[in-house]
BAKOL-232259 format. One line per field, with one value per residue (C-alpha): residue in three letters; residue number from 1; x, y, z. Coordinates in Angstrom, 2 decimals. Example, Ala and Ser with C-alpha at 12.3 -4.5 7.8 and 13.67 -1.06 7.14 Angstrom:
BEGIN
r [ALA/SER]
k [1/2]
east [12.30/13.67]
north [-4.50/-1.06]
up [7.80/7.14]
// end
This chain:
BEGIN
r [UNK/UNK/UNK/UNK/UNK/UNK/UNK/UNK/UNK/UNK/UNK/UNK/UNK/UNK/UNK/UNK/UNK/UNK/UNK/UNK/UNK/UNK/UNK/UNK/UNK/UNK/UNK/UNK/UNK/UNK/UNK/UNK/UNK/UNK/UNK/UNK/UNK/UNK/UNK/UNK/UNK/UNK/UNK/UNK/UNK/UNK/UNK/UNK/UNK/UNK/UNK/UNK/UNK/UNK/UNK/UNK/UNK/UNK/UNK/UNK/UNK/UNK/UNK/UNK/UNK/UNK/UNK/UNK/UNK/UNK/UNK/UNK/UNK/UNK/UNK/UNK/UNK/UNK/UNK/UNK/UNK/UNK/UNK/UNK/UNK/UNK/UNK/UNK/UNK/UNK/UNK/UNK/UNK/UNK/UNK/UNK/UNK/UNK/UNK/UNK/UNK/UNK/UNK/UNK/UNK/UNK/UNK/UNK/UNK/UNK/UNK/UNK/UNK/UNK/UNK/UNK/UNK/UNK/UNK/UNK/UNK/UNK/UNK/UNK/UNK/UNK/UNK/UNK/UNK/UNK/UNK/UNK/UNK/UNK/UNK/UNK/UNK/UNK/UNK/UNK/UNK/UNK/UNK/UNK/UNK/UNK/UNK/UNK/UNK/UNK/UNK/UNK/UNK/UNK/UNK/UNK/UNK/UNK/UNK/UNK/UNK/UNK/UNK/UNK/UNK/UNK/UNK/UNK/UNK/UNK/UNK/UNK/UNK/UNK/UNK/UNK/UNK/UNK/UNK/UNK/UNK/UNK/UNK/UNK/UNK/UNK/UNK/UNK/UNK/UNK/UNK/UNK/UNK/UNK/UNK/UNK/UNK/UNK/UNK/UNK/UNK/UNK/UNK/UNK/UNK/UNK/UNK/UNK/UNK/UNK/UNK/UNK/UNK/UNK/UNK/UNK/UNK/UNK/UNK/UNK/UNK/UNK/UNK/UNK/UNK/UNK/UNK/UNK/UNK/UNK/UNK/UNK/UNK/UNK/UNK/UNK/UNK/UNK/UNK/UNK/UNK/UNK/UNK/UNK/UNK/UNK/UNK/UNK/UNK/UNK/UNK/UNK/UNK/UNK/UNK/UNK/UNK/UNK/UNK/UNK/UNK/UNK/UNK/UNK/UNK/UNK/UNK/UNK/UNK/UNK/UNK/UNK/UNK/UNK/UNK/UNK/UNK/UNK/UNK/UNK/UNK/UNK/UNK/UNK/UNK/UNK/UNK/UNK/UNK/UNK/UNK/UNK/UNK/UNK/UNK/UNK/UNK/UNK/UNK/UNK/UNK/UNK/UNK/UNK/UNK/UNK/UNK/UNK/UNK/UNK/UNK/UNK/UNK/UNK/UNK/UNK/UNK/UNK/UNK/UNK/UNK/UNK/UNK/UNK/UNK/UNK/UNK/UNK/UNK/UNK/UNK/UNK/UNK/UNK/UNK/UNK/UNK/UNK/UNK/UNK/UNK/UNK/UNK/UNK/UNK/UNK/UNK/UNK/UNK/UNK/UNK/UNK/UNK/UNK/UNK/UNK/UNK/UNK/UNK/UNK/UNK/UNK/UNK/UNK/UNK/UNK/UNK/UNK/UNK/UNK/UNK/UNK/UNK/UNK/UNK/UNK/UNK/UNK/UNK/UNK/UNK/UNK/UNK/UNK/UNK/UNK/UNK/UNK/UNK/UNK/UNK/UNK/UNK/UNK/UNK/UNK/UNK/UNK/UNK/UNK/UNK/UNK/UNK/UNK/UNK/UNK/UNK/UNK]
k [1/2/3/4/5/6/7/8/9/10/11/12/13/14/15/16/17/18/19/20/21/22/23/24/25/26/27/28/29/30/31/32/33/34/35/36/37/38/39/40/41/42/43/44/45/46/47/48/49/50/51/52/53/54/55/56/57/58/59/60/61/62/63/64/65/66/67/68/69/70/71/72/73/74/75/76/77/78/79/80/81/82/83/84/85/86/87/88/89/90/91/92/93/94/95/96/97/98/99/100/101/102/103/104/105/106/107/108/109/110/111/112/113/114/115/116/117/118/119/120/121/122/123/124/125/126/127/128/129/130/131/132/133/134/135/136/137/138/139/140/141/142/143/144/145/146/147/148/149/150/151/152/153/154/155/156/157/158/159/160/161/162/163/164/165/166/167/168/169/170/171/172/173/174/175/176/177/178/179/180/181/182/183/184/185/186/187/188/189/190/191/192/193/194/195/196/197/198/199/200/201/202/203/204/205/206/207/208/209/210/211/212/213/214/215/216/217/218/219/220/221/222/223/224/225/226/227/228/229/230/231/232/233/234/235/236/237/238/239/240/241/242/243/244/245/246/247/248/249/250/251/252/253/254/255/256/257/258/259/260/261/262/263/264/265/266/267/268/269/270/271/272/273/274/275/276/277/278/279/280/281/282/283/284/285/286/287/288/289/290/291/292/293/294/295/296/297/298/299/300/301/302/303/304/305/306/307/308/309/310/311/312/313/314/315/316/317/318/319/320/321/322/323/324/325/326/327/328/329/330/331/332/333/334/335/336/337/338/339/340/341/342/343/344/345/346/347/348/349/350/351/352/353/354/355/356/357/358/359/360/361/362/363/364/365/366/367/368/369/370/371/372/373/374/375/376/377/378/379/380/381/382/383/384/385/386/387/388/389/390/391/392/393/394/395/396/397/398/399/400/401/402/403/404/405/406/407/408]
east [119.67/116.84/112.92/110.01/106.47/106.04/102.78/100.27/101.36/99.33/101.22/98.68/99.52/101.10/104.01/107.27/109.49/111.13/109.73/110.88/108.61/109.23/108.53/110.19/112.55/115.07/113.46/112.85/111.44/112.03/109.37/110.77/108.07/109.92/108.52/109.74/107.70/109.68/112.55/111.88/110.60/113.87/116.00/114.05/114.63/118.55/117.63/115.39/114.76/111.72/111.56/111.41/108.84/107.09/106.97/105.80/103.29/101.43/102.05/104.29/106.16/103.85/100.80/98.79/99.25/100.71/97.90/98.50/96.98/98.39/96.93/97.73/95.45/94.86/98.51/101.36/102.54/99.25/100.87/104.14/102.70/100.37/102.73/104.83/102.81/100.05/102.06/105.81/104.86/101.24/99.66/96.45/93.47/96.29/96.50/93.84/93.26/96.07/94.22/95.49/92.89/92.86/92.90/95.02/95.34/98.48/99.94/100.59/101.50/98.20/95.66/97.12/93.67/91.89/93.02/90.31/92.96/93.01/89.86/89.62/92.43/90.68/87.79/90.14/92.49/93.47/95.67/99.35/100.54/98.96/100.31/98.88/101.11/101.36/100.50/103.98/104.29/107.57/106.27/104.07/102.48/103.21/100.64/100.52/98.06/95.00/95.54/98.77/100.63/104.22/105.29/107.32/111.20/110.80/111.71/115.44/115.71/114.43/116.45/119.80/119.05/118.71/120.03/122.35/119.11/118.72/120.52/121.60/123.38/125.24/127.07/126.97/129.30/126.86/128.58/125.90/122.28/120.83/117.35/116.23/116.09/112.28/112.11/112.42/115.58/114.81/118.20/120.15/120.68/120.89/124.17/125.14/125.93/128.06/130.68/127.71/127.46/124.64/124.11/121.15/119.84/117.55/115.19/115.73/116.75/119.32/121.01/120.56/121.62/125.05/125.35/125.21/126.81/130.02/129.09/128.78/125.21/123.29/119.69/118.10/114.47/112.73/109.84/106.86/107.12/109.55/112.68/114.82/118.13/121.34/119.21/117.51/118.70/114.85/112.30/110.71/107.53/107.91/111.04/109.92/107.34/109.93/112.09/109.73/108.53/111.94/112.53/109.10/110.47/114.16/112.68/109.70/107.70/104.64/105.05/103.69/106.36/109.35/108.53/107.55/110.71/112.90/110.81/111.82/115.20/115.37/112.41/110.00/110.39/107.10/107.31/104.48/104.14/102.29/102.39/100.90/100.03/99.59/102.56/104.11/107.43/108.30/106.58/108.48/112.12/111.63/110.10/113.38/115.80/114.25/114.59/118.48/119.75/118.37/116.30/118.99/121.96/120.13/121.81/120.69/119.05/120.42/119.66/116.70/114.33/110.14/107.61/103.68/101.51/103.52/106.34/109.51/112.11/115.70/117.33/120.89/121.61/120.34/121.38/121.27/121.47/124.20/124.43/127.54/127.53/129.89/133.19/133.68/132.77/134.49/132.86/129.06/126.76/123.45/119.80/117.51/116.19/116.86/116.60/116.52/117.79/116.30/116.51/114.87/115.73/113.46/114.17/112.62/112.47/111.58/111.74/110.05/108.79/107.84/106.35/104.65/105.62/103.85/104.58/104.36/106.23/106.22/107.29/108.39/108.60/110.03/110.20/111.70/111.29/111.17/109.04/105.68/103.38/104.26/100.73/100.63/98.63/101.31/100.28/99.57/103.44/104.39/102.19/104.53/107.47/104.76/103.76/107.68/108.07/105.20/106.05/109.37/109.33/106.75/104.64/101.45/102.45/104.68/101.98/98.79/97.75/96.58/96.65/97.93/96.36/97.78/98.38/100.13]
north [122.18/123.05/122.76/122.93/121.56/118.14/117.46/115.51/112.20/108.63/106.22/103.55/100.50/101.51/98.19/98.43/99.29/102.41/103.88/106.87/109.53/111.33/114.92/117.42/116.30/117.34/116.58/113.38/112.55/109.14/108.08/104.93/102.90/101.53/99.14/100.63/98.22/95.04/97.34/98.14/94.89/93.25/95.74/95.04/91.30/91.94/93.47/91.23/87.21/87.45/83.67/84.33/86.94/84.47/81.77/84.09/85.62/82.13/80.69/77.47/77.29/78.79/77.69/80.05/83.26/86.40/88.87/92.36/94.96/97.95/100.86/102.74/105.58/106.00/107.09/106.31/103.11/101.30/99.30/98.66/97.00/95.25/93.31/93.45/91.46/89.77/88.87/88.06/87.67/85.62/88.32/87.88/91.25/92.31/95.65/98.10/101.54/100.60/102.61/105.95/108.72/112.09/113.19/111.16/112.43/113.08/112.06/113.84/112.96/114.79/112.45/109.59/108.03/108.85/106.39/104.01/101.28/101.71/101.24/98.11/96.80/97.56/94.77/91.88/89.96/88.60/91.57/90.99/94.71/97.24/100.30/103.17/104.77/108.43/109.57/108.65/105.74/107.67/107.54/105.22/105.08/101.40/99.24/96.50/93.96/95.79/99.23/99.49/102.42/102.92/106.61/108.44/107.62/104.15/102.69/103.74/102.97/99.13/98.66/99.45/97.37/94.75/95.62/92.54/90.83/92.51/90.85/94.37/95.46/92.53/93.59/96.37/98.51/100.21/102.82/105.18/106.53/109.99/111.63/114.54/117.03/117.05/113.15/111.17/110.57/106.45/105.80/108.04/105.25/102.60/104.45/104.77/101.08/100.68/101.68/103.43/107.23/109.23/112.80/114.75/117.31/119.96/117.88/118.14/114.47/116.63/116.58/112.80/112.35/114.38/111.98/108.41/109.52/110.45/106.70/108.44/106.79/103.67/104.34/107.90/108.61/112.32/113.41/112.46/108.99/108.81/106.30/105.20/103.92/104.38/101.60/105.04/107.51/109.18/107.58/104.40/103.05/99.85/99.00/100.14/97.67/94.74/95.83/95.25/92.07/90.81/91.66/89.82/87.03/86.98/87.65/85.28/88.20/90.25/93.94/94.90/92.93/94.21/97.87/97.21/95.24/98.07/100.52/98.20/98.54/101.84/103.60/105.40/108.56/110.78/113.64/116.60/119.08/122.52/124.43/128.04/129.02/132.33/134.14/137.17/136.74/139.97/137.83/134.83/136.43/139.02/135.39/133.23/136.53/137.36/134.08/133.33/136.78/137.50/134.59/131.71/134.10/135.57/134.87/131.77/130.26/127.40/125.41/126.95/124.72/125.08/123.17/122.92/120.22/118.91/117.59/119.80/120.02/121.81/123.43/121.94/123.58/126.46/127.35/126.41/123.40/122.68/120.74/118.23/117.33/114.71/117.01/116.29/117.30/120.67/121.54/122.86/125.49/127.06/126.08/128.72/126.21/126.45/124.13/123.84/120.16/119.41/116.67/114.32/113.88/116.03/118.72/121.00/122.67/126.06/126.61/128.55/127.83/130.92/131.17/134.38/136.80/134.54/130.97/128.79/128.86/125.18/124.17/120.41/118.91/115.15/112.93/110.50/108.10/103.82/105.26/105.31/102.59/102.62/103.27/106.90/109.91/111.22/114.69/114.44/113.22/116.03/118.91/120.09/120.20/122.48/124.80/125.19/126.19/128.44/130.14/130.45/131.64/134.29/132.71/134.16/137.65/137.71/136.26/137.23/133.20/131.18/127.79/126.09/125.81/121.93/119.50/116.37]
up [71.78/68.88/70.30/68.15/68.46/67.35/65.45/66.35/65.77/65.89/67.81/68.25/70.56/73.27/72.65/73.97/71.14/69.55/66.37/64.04/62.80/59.95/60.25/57.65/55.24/57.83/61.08/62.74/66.23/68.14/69.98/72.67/74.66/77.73/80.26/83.11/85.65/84.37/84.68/88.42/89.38/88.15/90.22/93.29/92.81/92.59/95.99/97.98/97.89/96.27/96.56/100.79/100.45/98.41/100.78/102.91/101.74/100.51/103.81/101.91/105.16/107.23/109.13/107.17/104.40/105.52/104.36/103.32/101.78/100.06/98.71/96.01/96.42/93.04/91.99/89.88/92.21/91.40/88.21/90.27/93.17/91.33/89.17/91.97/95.10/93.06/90.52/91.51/94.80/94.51/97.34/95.10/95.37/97.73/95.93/95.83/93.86/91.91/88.81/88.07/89.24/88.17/91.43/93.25/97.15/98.35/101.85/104.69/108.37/109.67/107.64/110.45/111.86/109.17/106.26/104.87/105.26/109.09/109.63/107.16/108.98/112.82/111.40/110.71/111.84/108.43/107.50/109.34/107.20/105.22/103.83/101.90/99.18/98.03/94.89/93.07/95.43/96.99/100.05/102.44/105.60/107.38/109.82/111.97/112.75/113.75/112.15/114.35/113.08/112.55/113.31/110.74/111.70/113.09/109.78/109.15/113.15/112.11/109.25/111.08/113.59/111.18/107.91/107.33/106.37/103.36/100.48/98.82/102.19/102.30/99.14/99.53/101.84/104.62/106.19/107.59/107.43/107.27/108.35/108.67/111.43/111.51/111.74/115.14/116.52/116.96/115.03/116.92/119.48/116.93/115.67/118.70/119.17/116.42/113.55/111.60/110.72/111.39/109.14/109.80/107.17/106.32/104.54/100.76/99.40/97.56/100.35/101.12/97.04/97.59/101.24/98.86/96.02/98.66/99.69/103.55/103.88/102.25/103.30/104.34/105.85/105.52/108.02/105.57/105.69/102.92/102.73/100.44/99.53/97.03/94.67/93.73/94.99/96.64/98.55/97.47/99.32/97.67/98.81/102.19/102.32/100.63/103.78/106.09/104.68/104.70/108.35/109.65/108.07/109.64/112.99/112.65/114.72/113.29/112.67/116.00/117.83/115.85/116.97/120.58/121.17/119.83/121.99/124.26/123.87/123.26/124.23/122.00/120.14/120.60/118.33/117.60/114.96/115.64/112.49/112.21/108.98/107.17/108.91/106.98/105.84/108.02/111.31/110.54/110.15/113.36/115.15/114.27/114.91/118.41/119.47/118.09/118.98/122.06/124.17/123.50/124.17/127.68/130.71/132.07/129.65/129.54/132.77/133.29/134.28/133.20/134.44/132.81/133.46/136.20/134.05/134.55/131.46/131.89/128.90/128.31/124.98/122.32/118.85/115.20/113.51/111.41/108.20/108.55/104.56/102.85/103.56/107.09/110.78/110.11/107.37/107.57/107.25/109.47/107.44/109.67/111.95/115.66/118.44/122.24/124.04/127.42/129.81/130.54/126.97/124.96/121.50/120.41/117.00/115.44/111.37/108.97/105.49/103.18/100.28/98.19/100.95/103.83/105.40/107.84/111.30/112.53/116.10/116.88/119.87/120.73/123.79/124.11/126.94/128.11/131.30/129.74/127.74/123.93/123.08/125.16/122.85/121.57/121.81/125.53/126.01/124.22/125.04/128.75/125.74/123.65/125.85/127.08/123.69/123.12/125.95/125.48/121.72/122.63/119.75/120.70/121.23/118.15/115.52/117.79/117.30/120.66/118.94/115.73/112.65/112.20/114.83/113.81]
// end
């Protein structure tokens, strides 16, 4: 392949078509305008009956609209959705800061309660869903009526309870889902029930990507509120919210319903992130070593039993998680991130992140339980599982830190 810098060149209207420029008299550039919104917005109706979503939206067979509201937080999904549920969908002023910003802010799991669209949606009772998109619209953070928020996880465990309601997985073949290691284990259960395959991975959608294209999964969920399906291969917080829509529709529930009848069923995943930050590489590998090599091989470990804050765990297994890829059960490989199972049914994880010769050590902790109300502070569910975990991974000796930097 030959580079060299183009010159400027005027291209004027910005109209979809493909034009030549002229360069050297042996050097020509093509220039191709594509309009990839029509593109995606045509895929996503090969997907999804627009024509339901439609109806539903404008309340034609309804006793009134369904109202949502979707922010785009000044990213790249603004022009999407826009075309997308005000125009294809008649969701008119449904979309907001759908114009690009130069600095668009990106997502992340610990900005949960503090979202302009939850507290617009706390005032009204007109909105049924909102959701707030990330800055490439990959990912998206879901509500109910009244600001109700959907946890990270709960998604993927939705859609495979219900997935033959979505026109694309009735053609095609859906053989399994993947998360991540990090995300709640709500479809665990859901898999359980049926011919489905579950994989769990590190995180990396490279990982999901190698899954579908070995057709071993359809639809995959990470731990930031991204998920996505073989349509494109990543996350896609469009289709997330098309999913949804489609599902309130098929059920003829709201939002809030859907979720606490599969808590119902199932019981709810509570799941806590401590992360530590500015941890020296040297910290972080004699941290993850100490406890592999010598507190999850000690003698009686496992079925010891802790108790903090009156809620006693017992450890049933310790060890590394493995990567099952698209090979087979036999085939797999340690990532560096350890966990400890407990009963009552509770995990915990430990993994590292490094970067520049110092990182992040972040500790996860999940419960999950039908014994207490759905709308329980997560973090004080979780916090016995913590402080089992602090206490056992020495944390505070090891990296001299008494709390977290991040709670989320």
């Amino acid at each position: 392949m030959v580079s060299f810098i183009v010159p400027t060149i005027s291209y004027g209207d910005l109209a979809v078509n493909t034009r030549m420029f002229v360069l050297s008299s042996s050097n020509n550039v093509t220039v191709s305008v594509v309009d990839m919104v029509s593109k995606y917005t045509e895929l996503l109706k090969s997907i999804f009956d627009f024509n339901e979503i439609n109806e539903l939206l404008s309340g034609a067979k309804y006793f009134r609209p369904f109202g949502i509201l979707i922010d785009c937080n000044g990213g790249a999904g603004g022009a999407y959705a826009k075309r997308i549920f005000e125009v294809e969908l008649g969701a008119g002023s449904s979309v907001v800061n759908h114009q690009p910003s130069n600095h668009p802010e990106a997502l992340h799991p610990s900005k949960v309660g503090s979202l302009h669209i939850e507290s617009e949606m706390k005032s009204t009772t007109k909105i049924d869903f909102g959701a707030t998109l990330d800055t490439d619209g990959s990912r998206v953070i879901l509500y109910g009526q009244r600001g109700f928020h959907i946890p990270a996880g709960e998604t993927i465990a939705i859609i495979t309870s219900h997935y033959p309601m979505i026109p694309y997985f009735q053609t095609n073949s859906f053989k399994g889902v993947s998360r991540t290691y990090f995300t709640t284990s709500s479809v665990d259960d859901v898999i359980q029930e049926g011919p489905l395959k579950l994989k769990k991975a590190p995180g990396s959608w490279l990982h999901f990507n190698s899954l579908m294209k070995n057709e071993c999964v359809l639809i995959c969920e990470d731990e930031n509120y991204g998920v996505g399906s073989k349509h494109v291969g990543c996350s896609d917080g469009i289709w997330t919210i098309l999913a949804w829509l489609t599902m309130v529709i098929h059920l003829y529930q709201p939002v809030t319903n859907i979720l606490t009848d599969h808590w119902t069923e199932y019981g709810r995943c509570f799941l806590t992130v401590y992360e530590f930050h500015h941890i020296g590489s040297e910290i972080m590998s004699n941290f993850m070593r100490n406890l592999k090599f010598k507190i999850f091989p000690t003698e009686g470990f496992v079925g010891t039993t802790y108790t903090f804050d009156h809620k006693s765990y017992t450890v049933i297994e310790a060890g590394s998680m493995i990567f099952q890829g698209h090979v087979g059960p036999e085939v797999g490989f340690e990532d560096g991130t350890l966990r400890i199972r407990v009963e009552p049914k509770g995990l915990i994880l430990f993994t590292t992140v490094s970067v520049n010769g110092e990182g992040t050590i972040r500790i996860i902790a999940e419960v999950q339980t039908k014994e207490i109300p759905h709308n329980s502070n997560k973090l004080r569910v979780t916090l016995p599982l913590l402080k089992l975990a602090m206490a056992v991974s020495k944390i505070e000796c090891i990296t001299k830190k008494t709390y977290p930097d991040l709670v989320y």
